[in-house]
C-alpha positions in Angstrom: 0.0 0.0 0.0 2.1 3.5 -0.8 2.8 5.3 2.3 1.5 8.8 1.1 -2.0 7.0 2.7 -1.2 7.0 6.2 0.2 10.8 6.1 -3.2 11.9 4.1 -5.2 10.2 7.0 -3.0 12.3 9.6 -3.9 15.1 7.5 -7.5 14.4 7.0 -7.6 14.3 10.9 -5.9 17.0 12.0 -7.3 19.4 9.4 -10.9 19.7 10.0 -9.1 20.2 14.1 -7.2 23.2 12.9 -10.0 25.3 11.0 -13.0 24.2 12.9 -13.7 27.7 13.6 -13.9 28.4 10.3 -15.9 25.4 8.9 -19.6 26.0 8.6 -20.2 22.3 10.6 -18.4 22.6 14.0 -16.2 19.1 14.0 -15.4 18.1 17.9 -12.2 17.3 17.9 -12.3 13.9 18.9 -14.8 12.7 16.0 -11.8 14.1 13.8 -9.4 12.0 15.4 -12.0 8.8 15.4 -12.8 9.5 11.9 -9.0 9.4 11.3 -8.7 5.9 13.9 -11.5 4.0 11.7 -9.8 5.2 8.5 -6.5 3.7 9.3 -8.3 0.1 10.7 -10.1 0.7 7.1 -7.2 0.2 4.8 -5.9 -2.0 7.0 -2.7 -0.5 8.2 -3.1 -1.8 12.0 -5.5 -4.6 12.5 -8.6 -4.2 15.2 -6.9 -6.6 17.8 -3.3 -4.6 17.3 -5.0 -1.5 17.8 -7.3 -2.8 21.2 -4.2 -4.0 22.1 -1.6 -0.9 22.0 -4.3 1.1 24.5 -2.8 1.4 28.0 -5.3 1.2 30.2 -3.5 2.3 33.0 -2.6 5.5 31.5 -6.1 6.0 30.1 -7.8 5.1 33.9 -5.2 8.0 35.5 -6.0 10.6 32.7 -9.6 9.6 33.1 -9.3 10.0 37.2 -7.8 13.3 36.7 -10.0 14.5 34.4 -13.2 13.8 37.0 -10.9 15.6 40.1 -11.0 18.0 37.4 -15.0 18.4 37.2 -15.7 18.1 40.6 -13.1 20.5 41.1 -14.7 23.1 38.9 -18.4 22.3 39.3 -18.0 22.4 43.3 -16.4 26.2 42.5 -13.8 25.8 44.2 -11.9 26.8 41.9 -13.3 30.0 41.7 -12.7 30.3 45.4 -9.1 28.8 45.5 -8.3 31.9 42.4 -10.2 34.7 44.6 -8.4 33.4 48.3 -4.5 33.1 45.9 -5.2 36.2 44.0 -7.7 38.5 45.8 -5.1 41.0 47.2 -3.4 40.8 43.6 -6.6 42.4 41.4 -5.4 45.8 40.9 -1.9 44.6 40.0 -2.1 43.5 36.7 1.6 42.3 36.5 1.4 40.3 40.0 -2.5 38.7 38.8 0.1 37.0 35.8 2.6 36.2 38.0 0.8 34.5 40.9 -1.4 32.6 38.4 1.8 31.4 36.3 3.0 29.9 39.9 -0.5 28.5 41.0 -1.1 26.8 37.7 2.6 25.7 37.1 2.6 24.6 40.9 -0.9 22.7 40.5 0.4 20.7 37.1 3.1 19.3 38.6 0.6 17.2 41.0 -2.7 17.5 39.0 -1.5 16.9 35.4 -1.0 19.3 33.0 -4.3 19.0 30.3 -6.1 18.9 33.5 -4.7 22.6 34.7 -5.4 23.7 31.2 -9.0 22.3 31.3 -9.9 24.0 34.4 -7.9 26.6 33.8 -9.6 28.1 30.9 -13.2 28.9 33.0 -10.9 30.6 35.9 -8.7 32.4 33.4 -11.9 33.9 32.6 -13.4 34.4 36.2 -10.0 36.0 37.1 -10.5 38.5 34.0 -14.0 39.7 35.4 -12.5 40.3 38.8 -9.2 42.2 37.8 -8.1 44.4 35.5 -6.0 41.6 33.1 -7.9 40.9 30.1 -8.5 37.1 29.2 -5.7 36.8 26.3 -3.1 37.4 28.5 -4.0 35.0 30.9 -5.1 32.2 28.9 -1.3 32.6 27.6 0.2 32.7 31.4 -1.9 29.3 31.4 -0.3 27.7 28.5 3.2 28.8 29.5 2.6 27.7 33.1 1.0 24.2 33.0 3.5 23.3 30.0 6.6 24.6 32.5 5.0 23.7 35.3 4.3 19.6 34.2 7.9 19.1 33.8 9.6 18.1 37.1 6.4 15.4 38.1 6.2 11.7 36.8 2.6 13.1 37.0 3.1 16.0 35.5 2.3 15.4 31.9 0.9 12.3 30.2 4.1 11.6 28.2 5.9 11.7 32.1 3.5 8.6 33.3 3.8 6.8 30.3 7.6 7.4 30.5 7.5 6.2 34.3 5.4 3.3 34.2 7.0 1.7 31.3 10.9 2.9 32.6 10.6 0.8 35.8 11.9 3.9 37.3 12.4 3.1 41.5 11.7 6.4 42.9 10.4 8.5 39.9 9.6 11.5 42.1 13.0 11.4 43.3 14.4 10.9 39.8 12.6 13.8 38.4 13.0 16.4 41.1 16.6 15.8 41.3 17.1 16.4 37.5 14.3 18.0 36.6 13.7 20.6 39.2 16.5 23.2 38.8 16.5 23.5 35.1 12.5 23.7 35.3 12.7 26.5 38.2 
């Protein structure tokens, strides 16, 4: 089968994620990327058993238990209340709103996992914009910047970090990546 196939499926897939905005049918991007999965079991390039087989469900039951702290997190609102108690005194200082955010939400990835941050950090980036005087842009950059950064020095950190640790056979992998991954992080 020529190989141009696979990358015109990654294409196919990733396209419609890019420009949804701009497409007059909003495409979720996970009905992109399942369009994409059946299309690549279609023409046969990994078989139905391979690809059941390659899902780690140990990663996918830890991004799935994060992702519900997540919601409770932000549905209970206290998230809302954890931003106003962190930031409160900070509102009419634009400059130290950023900068205490950047350290909350840097601070929270490396325990909570970093496209959990992002997820609820989006909603507060936005409460945080009513309440002082930073507009959302800013912030929802501060976010991206932190909980990037901020995922680094944690096995837990960032999905590619869990995989990394649970397939490694790593002893002590907060150990591990505090002692190399904490200065050059900070």
């Amino acid at each position: 089968m020529p190989s141009f196939i696979p990358v015109s499926i990654l294409f196919a897939a990733l396209l419609p994620i890019f420009f949804r905005n701009r497409l007059p049918h909003k495409i979720a991007a996970w009905q992109a990327m399942s369009a994409g999965a059946f299309l690549v079991l279609l023409f046969g390039f990994i078989s139905p058993n391979d690809a059941f087989a390659s899902i780690d469900w140990g990663t996918m039951l830890f991004l799935y238990s994060t992702f519900v702290l997540a919601s409770i997190l932000q549905e209970s609102g206290y998230l809302q209340h954890l931003g106003y108690k962190f930031m409160g005194r900070f509102f009419h200082h634009p400059f130290l709103v950023l900068l205490a955010f950047v350290f909350c939400a840097g601070a929270a990835s490396a325990f909570l996992l970093n496209d959990t941050v992002a997820i609820i950090g989006v909603p507060l980036c936005i409460h945080l914009a009513k309440r002082s005087s930073v507009p959302v842009p800013p912030l929802l950059v501060a976010l991206s910047l932190a909980v990037t950064v901020g995922g680094i020095p944690s096995p837990i950190g960032s999905p590619h970090n869990y995989i990394i640790v649970t397939h490694g056979g790593m002893l002590s992998p907060f150990a591990d990546f505090a002692k190399y991954l904490f200065v050059p992080t900070v």
